[in-house]
C-alpha positions, 0 to 999 in steps of 0.5 A, a space after each residue: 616073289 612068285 614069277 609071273 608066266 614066262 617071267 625069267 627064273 631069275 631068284 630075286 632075295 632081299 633078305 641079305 644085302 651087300 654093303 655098298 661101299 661109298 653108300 649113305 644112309 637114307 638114300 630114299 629119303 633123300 631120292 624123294 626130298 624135295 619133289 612136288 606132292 604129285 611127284 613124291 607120291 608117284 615115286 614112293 608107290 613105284 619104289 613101294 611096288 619094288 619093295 614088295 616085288 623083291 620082298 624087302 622089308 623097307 625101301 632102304 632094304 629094297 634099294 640096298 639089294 639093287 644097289 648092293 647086287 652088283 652092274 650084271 645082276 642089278 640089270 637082270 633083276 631089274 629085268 626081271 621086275 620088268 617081265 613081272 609088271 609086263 605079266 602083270 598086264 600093265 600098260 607099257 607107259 606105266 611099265 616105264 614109269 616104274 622103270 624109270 624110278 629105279 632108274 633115276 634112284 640108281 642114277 642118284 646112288 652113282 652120283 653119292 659114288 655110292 656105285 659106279 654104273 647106271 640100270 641099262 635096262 630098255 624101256 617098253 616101246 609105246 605107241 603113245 597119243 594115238 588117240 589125241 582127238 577126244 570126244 571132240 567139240 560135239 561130246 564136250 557139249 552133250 556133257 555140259 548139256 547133261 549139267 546143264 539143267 542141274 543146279 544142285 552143288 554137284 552138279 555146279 561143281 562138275 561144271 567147273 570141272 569139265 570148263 578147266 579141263 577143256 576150256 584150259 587143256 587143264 590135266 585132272 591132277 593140276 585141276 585137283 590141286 588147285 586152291 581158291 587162293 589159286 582163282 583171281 576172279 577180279 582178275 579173271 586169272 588162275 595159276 596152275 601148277 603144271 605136270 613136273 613144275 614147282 611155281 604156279 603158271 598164271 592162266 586166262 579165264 575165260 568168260 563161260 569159265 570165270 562164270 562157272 568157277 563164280 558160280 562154285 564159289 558161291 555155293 563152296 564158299 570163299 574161305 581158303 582151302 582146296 577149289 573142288 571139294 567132295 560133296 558126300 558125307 563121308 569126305 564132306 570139305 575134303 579136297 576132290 582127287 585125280 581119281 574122283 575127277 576121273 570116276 565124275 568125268 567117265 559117269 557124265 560119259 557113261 549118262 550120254 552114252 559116251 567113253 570118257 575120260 578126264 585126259 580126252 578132254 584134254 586131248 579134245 581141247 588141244 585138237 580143236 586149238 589146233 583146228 581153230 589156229 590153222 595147224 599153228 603148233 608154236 601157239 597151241 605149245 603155248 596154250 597146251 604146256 606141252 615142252 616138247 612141240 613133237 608131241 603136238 605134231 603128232 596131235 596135228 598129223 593124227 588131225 589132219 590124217 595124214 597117213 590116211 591122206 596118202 594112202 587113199 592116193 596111192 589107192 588111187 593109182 592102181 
């Protein structure tokens, strides 16, 4: 391992690893058993980037080290991989998802009795959700103005990518992995595998979203497998990733002169709920899935301007 620029000194060695007494063997595996796709996935890339930050030769050998180093020594190196992901320019938010990780492996290793203490190391402060108004209702249709004149598979596809994000407050990995079986048109329904959840929600169409999804399906076809599919030639049939729903949504931005991304729709979607029910947080929780209802007073107080609210009256006083 190189230190980043003001990264400690702190030698990281994974080529010989204590034994932890009380220990089992695949502690990994059985960290990552049982999680949702989207969470497995997520957790292996993040054990993945410890691996090779400590250069171990397996996640085995990596998580060994950790555990084998000891309390005050499992805390430095594991503030040291933080300094190194804080140098490498990553946003706070994924600094603490890679943290959590280890944290949440540590954590599984003491309650095996494989070790007796858990990581303390601190998260990064964020100032999470400070932009939660999106593009807005206005940019929302300039980009479905955009497909609209356009009637070839993309074009109908991107359609119903940009109806499930906003119409829904959908989030690009669950439109992503949604399956045809998912949609009740009959029944104008689709179950939604929501962020950290193992069942499906069922969620309404609406009419303007039923429509665009019939209208895919006429052009995809009914036969079962994953909703939106790749077009090129390449990935002809294969499921639509987060990330291509992400590439998709900023270049219909990009084409009306706008920096969007799949998540403003989102945060545009939950704000005008908020406009439209009158600041009723309880029943906009509902429609954005949000557990925490704090996160959608923050949504309404950044609405409303609260801050800018008073400091135009005390402006005023002087």
């Amino acid at each position: 391992m190189q230190p980043d620029s003001g990264e400690t000194a702190l030698t990281v060695r994974a080529t010989t690893t204590a034994v932890v007494p009380g220990a089992r063997e695949g502690l990994v595996a059985l960290f990552l058993a049982g999680r949702t796709p989207r969470t497995l996935r997520a957790y292996r890339d993040d054990l993945e980037d410890y691996r090779a930050f400590v250069s171990a030769p397996t996640l085995d050998a990596a998580a060994a080290y950790l555990l084998g180093s000891g309390h005050g020594a499992a805390n430095a190196a594991a503030l040291a991989y933080r300094a190194h992901l804080l140098g490498r320019g990553l946003a706070p938010a994924t600094v603490n998802r890679h943290l959590a990780a280890l944290r949440s492996l540590v954590k599984l290793a003491r309650t095996l009795g494989a070790v007796p203490w858990t990581l303390d190391v601190p998260a990064v402060r964020s100032e999470s959700y400070r932009d939660t108004r999106g593009p807005g209702v206005a940019g929302v249709r300039s980009l479905l103005d955009a497909l609209a004149a356009r009637q070839d598979a993309k074009g109908v596809r991107d359609r119903v990518i940009l109806r499930l994000l906003y119409d829904l407050a959908l989030r690009r990995a669950e439109v992503a992995a949604l399956d045809v079986a998912d949609v009740d048109l009959a029944g104008r329904t689709v179950a939604v595998l929501g962020k950290g959840r193992r069942e499906r929600e069922t969620r309404t169409l609406p009419d303007v979203t039923r429509a665009a999804v019939e209208a895919w399906l006429r052009v995809r076809g009914t036969q079962p497998g994953p909703l939106l599919t790749n077009r090129d030639r390449a990935g002809k049939g294969e499921r639509l990733t987060g990330t291509s729903i992400f590439r998709i949504v900023r270049k219909l931005g990009a084409q009306v002169g706008l920096a969007v991304r799949p998540h403003g729709l989102r945060h545009a979607a939950i704000t005008t709920a908020l406009d439209l029910t009158g600041g009723d947080v309880r029943k906009v929780q509902r429609f954005s899935r949000h557990a925490d209802v704090r996160v959608l007073q923050r949504y309404d107080d950044n609405r409303e301007d609260l801050s800018g609210e008073v400091a135009r009256q005390v402006a005023a006083t002087v």
